[in-house]
RODO-2510 file (C-alpha; in nm, 4 decimals, decimal comma):
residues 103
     n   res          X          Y          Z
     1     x     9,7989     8,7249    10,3873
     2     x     9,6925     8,8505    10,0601
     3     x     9,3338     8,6095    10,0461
     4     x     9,2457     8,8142    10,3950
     5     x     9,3677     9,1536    10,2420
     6     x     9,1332     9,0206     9,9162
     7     x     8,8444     8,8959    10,1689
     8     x     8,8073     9,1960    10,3653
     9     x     8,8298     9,4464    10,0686
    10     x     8,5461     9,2625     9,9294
    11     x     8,3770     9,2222    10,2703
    12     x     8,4262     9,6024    10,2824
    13     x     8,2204     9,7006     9,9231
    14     x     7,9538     9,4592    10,0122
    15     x     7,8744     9,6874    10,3577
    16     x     7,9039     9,9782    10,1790
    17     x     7,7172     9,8843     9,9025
    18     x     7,3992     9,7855    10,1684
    19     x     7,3922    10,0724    10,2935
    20     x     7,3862    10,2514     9,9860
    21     x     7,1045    10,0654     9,8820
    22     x     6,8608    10,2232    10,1706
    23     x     6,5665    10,3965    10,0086
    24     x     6,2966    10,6203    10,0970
    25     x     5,9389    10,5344    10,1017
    26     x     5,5897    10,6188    10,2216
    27     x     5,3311    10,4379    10,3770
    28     x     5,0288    10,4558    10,1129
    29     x     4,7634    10,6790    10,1485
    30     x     4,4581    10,5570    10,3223
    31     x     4,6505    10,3055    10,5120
    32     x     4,7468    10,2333    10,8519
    33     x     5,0236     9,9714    10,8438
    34     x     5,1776     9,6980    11,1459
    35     x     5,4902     9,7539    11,2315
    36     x     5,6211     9,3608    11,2642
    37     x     5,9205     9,2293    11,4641
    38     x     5,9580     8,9855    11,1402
    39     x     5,8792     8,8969    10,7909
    40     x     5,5037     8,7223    10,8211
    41     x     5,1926     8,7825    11,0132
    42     x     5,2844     8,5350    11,2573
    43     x     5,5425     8,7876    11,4429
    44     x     5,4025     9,0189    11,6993
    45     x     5,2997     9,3522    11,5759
    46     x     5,4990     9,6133    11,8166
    47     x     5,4065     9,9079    11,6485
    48     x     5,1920    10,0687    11,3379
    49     x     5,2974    10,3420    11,0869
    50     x     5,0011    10,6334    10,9865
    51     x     4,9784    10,6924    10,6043
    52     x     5,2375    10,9111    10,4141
    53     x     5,5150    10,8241    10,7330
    54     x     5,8060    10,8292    10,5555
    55     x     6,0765    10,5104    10,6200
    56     x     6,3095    10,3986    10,4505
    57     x     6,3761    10,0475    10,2799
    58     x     6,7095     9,8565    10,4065
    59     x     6,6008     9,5127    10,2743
    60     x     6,3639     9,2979    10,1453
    61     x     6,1993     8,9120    10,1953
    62     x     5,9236     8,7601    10,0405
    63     x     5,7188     9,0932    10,0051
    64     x     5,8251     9,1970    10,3192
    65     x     6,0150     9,5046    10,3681
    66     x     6,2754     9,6052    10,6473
    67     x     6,2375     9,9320    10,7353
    68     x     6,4506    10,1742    10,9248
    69     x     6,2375    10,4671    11,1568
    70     x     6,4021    10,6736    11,4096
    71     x     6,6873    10,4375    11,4802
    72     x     6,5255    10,1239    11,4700
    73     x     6,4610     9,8200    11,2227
    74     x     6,0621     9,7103    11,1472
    75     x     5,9322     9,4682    10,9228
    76     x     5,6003     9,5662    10,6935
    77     x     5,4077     9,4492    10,4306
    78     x     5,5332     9,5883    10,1079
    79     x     5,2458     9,5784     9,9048
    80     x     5,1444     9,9002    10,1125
    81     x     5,4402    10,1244    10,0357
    82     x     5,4918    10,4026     9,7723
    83     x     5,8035    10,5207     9,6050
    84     x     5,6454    10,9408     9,6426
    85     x     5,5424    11,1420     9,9473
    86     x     5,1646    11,2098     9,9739
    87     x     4,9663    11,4454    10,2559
    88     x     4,8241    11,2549    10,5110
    89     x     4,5106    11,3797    10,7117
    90     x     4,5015    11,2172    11,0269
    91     x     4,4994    11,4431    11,3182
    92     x     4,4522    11,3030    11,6881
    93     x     4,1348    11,3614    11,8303
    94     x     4,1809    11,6412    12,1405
    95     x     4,1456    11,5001    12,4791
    96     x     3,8572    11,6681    12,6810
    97     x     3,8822    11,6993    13,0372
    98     x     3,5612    11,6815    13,2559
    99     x     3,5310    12,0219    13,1750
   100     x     3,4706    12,0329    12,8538
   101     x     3,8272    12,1968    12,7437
   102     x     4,1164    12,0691    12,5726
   103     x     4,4333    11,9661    12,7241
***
């Protein structure tokens, strides 16, 4: 009884301490980065992050980072993130109708 009291108090710090170990970072300037469903270029790309999109960092593999972005887990290339916000200036181009205006 007291190894399983011992084995989930230290099961217990190691979650915590994961979690604690999130970080914030930013998608360099300049860059538009895939969004991976692993770590490599050989998993599907299922999404892409604009520069200066703030994610944050809940692990780490072979330069690869997990990232967490509105509720979900990505892999990305690591090489292409940045420990400090930046301004990003990509706007969408507006949508013309046959018109000629905007909607």
């Amino acid at each position: 009884m007291k190894k399983l009291l011992i084995s989930a108090i230290i099961a217990a710090a190691s979650i915590g301490a994961t979690a604690a170990s999130a970080s914030s970072a930013w998608i360099e300037h300049g860059v538009k980065l895939n969004a991976r469903s692993g770590p490599g270029t050989h998993y599907n790309v299922i999404g892409t992050f604009h520069a200066c999109t703030q994610i944050h960092v809940v692990g780490w593999q072979h330069g690869w980072a997990k990232v967490s972005y509105n509720h979900n887990h990505y892999w990305v290339a690591g090489k292409y993130l940045q420990n400090h916000a930046c301004t990003n200036h990509y706007k969408p181009k507006p949508k013309h109708n046959n018109y000629g205006n905007n909607y």
